[in-house]
Each structure stands twice: as C-alpha cells, then as structure tokens.
C-alpha positions in Angstrom: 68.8 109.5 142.2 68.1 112.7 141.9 66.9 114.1 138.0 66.5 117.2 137.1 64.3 117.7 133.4 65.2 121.5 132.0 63.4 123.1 129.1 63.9 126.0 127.1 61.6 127.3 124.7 62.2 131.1 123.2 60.6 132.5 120.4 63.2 134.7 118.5 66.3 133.1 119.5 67.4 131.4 115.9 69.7 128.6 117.8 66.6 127.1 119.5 63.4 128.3 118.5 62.7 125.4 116.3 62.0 123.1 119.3 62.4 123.1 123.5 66.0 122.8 125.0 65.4 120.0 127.2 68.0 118.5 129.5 68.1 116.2 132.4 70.7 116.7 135.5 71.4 114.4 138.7 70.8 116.0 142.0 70.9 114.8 145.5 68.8 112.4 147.7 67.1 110.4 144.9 64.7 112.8 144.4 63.3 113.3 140.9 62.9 116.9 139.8 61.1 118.3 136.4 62.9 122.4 135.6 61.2 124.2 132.6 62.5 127.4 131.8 60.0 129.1 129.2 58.9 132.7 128.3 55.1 131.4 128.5 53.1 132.7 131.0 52.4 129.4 133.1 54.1 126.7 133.9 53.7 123.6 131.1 52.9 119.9 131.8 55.8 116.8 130.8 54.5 113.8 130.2 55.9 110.9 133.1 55.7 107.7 132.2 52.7 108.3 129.4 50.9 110.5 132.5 50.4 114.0 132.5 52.7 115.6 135.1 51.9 119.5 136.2 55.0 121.5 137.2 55.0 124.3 140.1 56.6 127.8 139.6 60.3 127.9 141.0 61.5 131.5 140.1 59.1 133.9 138.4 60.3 136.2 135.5 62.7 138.9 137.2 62.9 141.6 134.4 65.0 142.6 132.9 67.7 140.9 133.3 65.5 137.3 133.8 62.4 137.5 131.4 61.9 134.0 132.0 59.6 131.8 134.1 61.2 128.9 135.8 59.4 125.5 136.7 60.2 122.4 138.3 58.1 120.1 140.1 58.9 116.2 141.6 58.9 113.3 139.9 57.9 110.1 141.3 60.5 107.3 141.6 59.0 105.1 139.4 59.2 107.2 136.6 61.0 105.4 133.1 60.1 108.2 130.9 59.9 111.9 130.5 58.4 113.7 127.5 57.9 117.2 126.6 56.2 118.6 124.5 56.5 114.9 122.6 60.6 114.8 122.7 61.7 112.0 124.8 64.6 113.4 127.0 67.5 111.5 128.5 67.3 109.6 131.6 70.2 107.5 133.4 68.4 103.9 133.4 71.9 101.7 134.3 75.2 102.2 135.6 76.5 104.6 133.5 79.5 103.2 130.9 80.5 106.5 129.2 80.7 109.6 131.2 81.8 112.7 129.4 83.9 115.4 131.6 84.4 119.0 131.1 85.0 122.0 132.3 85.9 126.0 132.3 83.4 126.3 129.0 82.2 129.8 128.6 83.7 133.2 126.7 85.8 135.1 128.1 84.7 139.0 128.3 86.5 140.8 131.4 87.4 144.5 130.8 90.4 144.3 128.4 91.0 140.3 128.5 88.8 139.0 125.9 87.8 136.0 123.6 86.8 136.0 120.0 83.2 134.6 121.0 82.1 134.4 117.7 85.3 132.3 116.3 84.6 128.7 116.5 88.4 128.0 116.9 88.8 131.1 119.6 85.9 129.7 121.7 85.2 126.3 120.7 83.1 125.2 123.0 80.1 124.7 120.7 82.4 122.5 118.5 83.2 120.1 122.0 79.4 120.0 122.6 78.7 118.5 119.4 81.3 116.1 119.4 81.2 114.9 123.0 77.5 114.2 121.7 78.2 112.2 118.8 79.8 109.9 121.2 76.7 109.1 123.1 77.6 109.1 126.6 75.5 108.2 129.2 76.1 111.0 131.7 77.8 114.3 131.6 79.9 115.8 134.6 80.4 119.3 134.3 83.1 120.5 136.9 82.2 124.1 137.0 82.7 127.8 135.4 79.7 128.1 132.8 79.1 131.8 132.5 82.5 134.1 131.6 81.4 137.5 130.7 81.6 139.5 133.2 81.9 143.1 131.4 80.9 144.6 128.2 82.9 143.9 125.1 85.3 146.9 125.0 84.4 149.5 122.4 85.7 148.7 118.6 86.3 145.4 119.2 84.9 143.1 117.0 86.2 139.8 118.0 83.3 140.1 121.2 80.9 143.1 119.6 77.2 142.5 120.5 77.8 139.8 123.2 75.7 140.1 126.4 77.2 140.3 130.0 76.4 140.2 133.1 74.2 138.3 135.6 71.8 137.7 133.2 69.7 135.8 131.2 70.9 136.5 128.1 74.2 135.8 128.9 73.6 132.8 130.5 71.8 131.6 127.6 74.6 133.0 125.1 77.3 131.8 127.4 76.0 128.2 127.9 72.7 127.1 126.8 72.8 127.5 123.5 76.3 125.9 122.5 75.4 123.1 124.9 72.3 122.3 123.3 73.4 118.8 121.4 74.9 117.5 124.6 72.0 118.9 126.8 69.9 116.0 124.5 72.1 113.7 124.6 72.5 112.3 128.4 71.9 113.6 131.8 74.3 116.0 133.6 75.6 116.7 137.2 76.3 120.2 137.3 79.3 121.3 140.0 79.1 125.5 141.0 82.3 127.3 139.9 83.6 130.3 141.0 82.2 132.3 138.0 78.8 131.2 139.1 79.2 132.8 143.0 76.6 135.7 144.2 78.8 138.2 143.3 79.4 137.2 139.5 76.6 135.1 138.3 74.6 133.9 141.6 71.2 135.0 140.0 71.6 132.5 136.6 73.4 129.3 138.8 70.5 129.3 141.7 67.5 130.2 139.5 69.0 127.4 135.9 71.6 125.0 137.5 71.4 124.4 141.1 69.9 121.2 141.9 68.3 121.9 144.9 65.0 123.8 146.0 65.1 127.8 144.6 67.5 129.7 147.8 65.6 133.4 149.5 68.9 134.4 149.4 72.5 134.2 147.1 75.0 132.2 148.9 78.5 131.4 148.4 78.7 128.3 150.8 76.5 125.9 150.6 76.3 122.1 151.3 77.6 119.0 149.6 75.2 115.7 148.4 75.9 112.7 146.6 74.8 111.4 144.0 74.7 107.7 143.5 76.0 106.0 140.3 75.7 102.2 140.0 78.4 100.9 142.6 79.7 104.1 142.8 78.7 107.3 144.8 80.0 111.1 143.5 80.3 113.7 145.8 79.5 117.2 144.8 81.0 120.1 146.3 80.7 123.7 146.2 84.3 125.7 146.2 83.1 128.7 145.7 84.9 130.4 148.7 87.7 127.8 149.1 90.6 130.8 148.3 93.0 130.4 145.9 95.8 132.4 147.5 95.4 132.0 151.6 93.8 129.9 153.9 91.3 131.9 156.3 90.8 129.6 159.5 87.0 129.8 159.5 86.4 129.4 156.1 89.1 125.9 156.4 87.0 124.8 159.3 83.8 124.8 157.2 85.6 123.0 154.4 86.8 120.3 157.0 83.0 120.2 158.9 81.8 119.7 155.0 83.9 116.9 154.3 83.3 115.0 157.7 79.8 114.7 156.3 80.9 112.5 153.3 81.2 109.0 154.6 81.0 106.8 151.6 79.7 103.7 151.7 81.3 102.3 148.5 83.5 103.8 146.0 83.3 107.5 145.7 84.9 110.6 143.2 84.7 113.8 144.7 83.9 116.6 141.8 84.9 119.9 143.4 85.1 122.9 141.2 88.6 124.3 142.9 91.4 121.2 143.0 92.7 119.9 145.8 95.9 119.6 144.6 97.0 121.0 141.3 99.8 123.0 139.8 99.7 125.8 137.2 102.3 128.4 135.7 102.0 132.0 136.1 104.5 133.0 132.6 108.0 132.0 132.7 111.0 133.5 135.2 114.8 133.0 133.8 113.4 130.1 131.7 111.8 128.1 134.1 108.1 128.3 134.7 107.0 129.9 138.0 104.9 127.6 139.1 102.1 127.9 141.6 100.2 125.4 144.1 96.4 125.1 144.6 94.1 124.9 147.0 95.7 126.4 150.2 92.0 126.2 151.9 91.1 122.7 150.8 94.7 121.4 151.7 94.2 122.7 154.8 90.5 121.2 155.5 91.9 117.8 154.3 94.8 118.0 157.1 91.5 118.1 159.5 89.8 115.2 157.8 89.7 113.3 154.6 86.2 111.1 153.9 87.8 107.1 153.7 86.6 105.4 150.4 87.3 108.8 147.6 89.4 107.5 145.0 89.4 110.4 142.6 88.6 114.4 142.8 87.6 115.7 139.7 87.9 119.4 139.0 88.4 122.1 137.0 89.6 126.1 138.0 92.9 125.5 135.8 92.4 125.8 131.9 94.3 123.1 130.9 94.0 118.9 131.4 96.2 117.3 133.9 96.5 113.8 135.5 98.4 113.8 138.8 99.3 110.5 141.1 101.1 110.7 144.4 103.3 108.1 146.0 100.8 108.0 148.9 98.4 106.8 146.9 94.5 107.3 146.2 92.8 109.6 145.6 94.1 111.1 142.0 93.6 114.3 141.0 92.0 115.1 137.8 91.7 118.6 136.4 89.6 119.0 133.1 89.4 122.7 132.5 90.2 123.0 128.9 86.5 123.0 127.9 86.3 126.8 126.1 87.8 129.4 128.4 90.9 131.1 127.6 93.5 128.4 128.3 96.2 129.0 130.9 100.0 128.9 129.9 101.4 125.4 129.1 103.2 123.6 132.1 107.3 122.9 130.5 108.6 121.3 134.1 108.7 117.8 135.4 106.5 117.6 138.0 106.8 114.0 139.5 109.0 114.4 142.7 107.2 117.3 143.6 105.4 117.9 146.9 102.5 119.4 147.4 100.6 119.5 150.5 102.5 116.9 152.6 101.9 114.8 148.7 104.2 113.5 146.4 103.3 113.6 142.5 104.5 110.3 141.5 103.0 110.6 137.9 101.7 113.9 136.2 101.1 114.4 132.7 99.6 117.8 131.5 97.8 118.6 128.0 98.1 121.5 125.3 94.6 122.7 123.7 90.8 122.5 124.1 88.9 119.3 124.8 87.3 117.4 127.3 87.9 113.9 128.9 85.8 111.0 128.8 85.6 107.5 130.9 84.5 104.3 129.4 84.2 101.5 131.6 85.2 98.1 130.5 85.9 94.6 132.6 89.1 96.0 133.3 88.0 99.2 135.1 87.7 103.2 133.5 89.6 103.9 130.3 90.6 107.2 130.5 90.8 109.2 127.1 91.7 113.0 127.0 90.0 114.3 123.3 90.5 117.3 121.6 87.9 120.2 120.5 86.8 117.3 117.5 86.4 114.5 120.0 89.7 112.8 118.5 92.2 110.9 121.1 95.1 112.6 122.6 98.2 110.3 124.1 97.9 109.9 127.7 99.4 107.4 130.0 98.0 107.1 133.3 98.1 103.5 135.1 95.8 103.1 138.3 94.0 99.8 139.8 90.6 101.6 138.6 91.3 104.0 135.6 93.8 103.7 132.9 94.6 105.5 129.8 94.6 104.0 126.2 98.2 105.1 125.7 98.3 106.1 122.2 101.7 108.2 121.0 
C-alpha cells in the first residue's frame, strides 16, 4: 500500500520548532512515497530500513504565499522502517484494529461568520488531536475539509485577530498542521479532498501537502478515485469536490457514475467520500419543525447509473455533526463524522427512520450533539463503533449491523 512520510521542520514556529512534524499517509497502488516539507534549501535524506534514502524535489518554494520546499521520493516495498532525522515515524505493519475518523477540522474565518480560533473550547480541534492520540490507533481516516479560512479576520475582532487566510502556507499550517501534530506521530493517515480544499479555495496547500499522488501542472477539481488496501478490506477514496450540493448537472453525474464503474471490489470495501451520499441536515427551524434538507443530489444521481457490488459503508463528512443512518434496503450505511472543529451545524430534533431518501429508506438513524470524532475497534465480533467527544470520552450510540456495532452505553 501506498505510504506517504511528511516532515515539517520551521525554525520560528514555537508549536514545532523543537523537532520535525513527521507523518505517514496511505495512497494508492501500493506505492511507497517519502513527502518532506522543510524551509532548508535541499531536499533531506530519511533513513529506510537503517539505509540512507535521498528524496527528489516535488514543489519548489512558491513565495510568498509557499516559502516551503516540498520532497517526496519512493520507497521500496520492502521497507519496515522509516526514520528521520532519528524519529521513527508510524508505519501500518498489520491489519489495522483501531482506526480513528474525523472530519470538518479547521477554523472557521469567512467574512462575518467566524470562530474563536484561539479558544480551545470554540475550536477544539487541537484538544481531539491529542486525545484521539492517546488512544493509539493504528490508522487515521480523515474525511475531508482541513483548511477553513477563507477571509481575513474582520477588523476589531479579537476572537480570530492575527489568524492567517487564504491559500496559503501559513494557514494551512495554522489551520491543520500544527493542532494535528500529536496524531500526525501517532499512526498513518488516508487523507480524502473536501470541498474547502478545491482550486478555487485552497487547491494550492491540498495538491502541493496532502494529495497522495504525483505533484498536478495544473489545479483540478475532478480527479480520480484509488483504493487503498487494508488487511481483508479495500477503502475507496473519492474526490467530491464538484459533486453539487443543490442540483444535479448531467455531465458532471455522468462523471460520478463513469468514476464509480471503476471501483470493482474484490473483497469488502468502505467508500470515504468527502460529500455523503445520503445524509440529512437542518437549515433552522420553520413553525417548530426543522426544515430539513437532502444530500447529494449528484451522487444519488450517479449511483441510479451504477453502484460498485461489495461497498458496505460510505464514510463522509460535509455536515458538522455525527450521524449513523441504515436503510431497509440494506448495505451500504452511511456514516457522516463532521464534528471534528468546524462550526457545527444545527442539531437534527425529527425522527428520521421512515424517511426516504433517494429511492432509500432510513430504517435506523441516530444523530449526535457536540465535537468529537468516531473510532472503530475491531474485535472477533466485527467493528465496534464508538462516537467520542472533544476529550476522547464515549458517547451512547446504538447502531446494530452484521459488521459494525456500537457499544450502546446510555
């Protein structure tokens, strides 16, 4: 499988200078990929298996918006162990038994709309890195939406004063890097593209720190799905970047239905996709009820054209809440863990079994209030399913499939 080594190492910057940010991710295609982002003038050497391993330049510094020099270079498949600069960093040597999930993590900064980033309760998401680490999981899956401000903290605000924004470094860095760091060292990652990170928003900081694959000529918002295998499992990632929220334009369905005609799974498969395939949230309240909303008109569509056999779970984010949905036609679930930092959406007050949805029936649904993340623990019984809030503590949840359950706790 494919892994993906990161480094960071930035003089002046009190919340890592000490030592490199070093990460590991899982790409496509079993390749093995070292990424070092660093402010030194040439690319560094990791240490691969006890060897010395050179890395190539992937995206030169780009000032001033990216003063940084990005490296990467392939590892072989033999490799066991990856050092730099003499850390050890996390590889994914077995079947992975605890996989944290989370989503929607970064500040919110968007002309008026604004998060206290520098209130630990406001924004938390620094708090869920640490204690998703303490848990020691063996992989990460991040569903998407990393980088959130989008516009200058307004004037005389002091909640947001002195954040960065933009498509840039320093943002990105601000945004995601640095809160992540503790679970960046803990386990590998899978990274999914949100729709904060398309060309248009933050393009420049997914393609050149987060994508996976070899660095693009060119920003764009559609590109292709891999797999990734997992022991007897395989994950499907998926870029929803222009999968609209609202309508469903025929050519851009079409390319969502040629993409998922490409995903024939050999053995069990979860689909992470940034945008859900079938979700609900609330726009406020009208006459007491809440106004609900359906999501994803495009991917519901491209799913009417085809739907890859074997996918017994989609995992995404897009909503800013936690919700675990069942319909009476059976698999696959829908999972949405968006809860992970960003502003969260209004709380869900209506029943939502019954409900159709896309030619679906929600048989079971169960939503939760406040920040967190989900985590998976596999056991002879299948998945354990356990939604935690911002201090890693279990929430009750009661979902009952053949492969995932929750430890129902009230």
């Amino acid at each position: 499988m494919l892994l993906v080594v990161w480094a960071l190492h930035l003089s002046g910057v009190s919340a890592i200078a000490a030592l490199p940010l070093a990460w590991t991710a899982l790409g496509p295609d079993g390749q093995v990929i070292v990424r070092v982002v660093s402010n030194a003038p040439a690319c560094p050497v990791v240490q691969v298996n006890a060897e010395r391993f050179p890395l190539r330049v992937r995206a030169q510094p780009s000032r001033p918006d990216f003063p940084i020099l990005v490296c990467e270079a392939a590892l072989p498949p033999d490799a066991t162990s990856v050092t730099l600069a003499g850390r050890q960093l996390p590889l994914l040597s077995r079947s992975p038994e605890k996989i944290v999930i989370l989503g929607d993590t970064g500040c919110r900064m968007k002309n008026s709309l604004v998060q206290a980033c520098h209130d630990p309760n406001a924004w938390p998401f620094a708090r869920i890195a640490r204690s998703a680490a303490a848990w020691r999981p063996d992989l990460v899956l991040h569903v998407g939406d990393y980088f959130y401000r989008d516009s200058p903290c307004p004037a005389g605000n002091a909640a947001c004063a002195g954040n960065p924004w933009g498509d840039t470094w320093a943002a990105a860095q601000a945004d995601f890097f640095a809160p992540a760091e503790p679970l960046l060292r803990a386990a590998p990652w899978i990274f999914v593209r949100g729709n904060h990170e398309a060309c248009q928003r933050t393009g420049n900081a997914w393609f050149r720190l987060l994508d996976p694959r070899p660095f693009p000529q060119e920003c764009s918002d559609e590109t292709e799905p891999y797999r990734v295998p997992i022991g007897e499992r395989t994950l499907f990632v998926l870029d929803t970047t222009s999968a609209h929220d609202l309508r469903a334009a025929p050519e851009t369905v079409t390319h969502f239905a040629a993409q998922l005609a490409t995903l024939a799974a050999q053995r069990p498969a979860w689909l992470l996709s940034h945008k859900p395939f079938w979700a609900f949230g609330a726009r406020g309240q009208a006459q007491g009820r809440d106004a609900l909303f359906r999501t994803n008109p495009t991917l519901q569509a491209a799913v009417r054209q085809h739907w890859p056999d074997g996918i017994e779970l989609v995992l995404s984010g897009h909503l800013h809440t936690t919700a675990f949905l069942a319909f009476a036609q059976g698999k696959p679930h829908q999972f949405v863990v968006g809860n992970g930092g960003a502003l969260l959406d209004p709380p869900l007050a209506s029943e939502l079994v019954g409900l159709d949805i896309a030619e679906r029936t929600v048989s079971h649904a169960e939503t939760l209030i406040g920040f967190g993340y989900v985590t998976l623990e596999r056991g002879k019984a299948g998945w354990t399913v356990t939604p935690r809030d911002v201090a890693g503590q279990p929430q009750p949840c009661h979902f009952r499939s053949a492969e995932m359950n929750c430890a129902a706790q009230d």
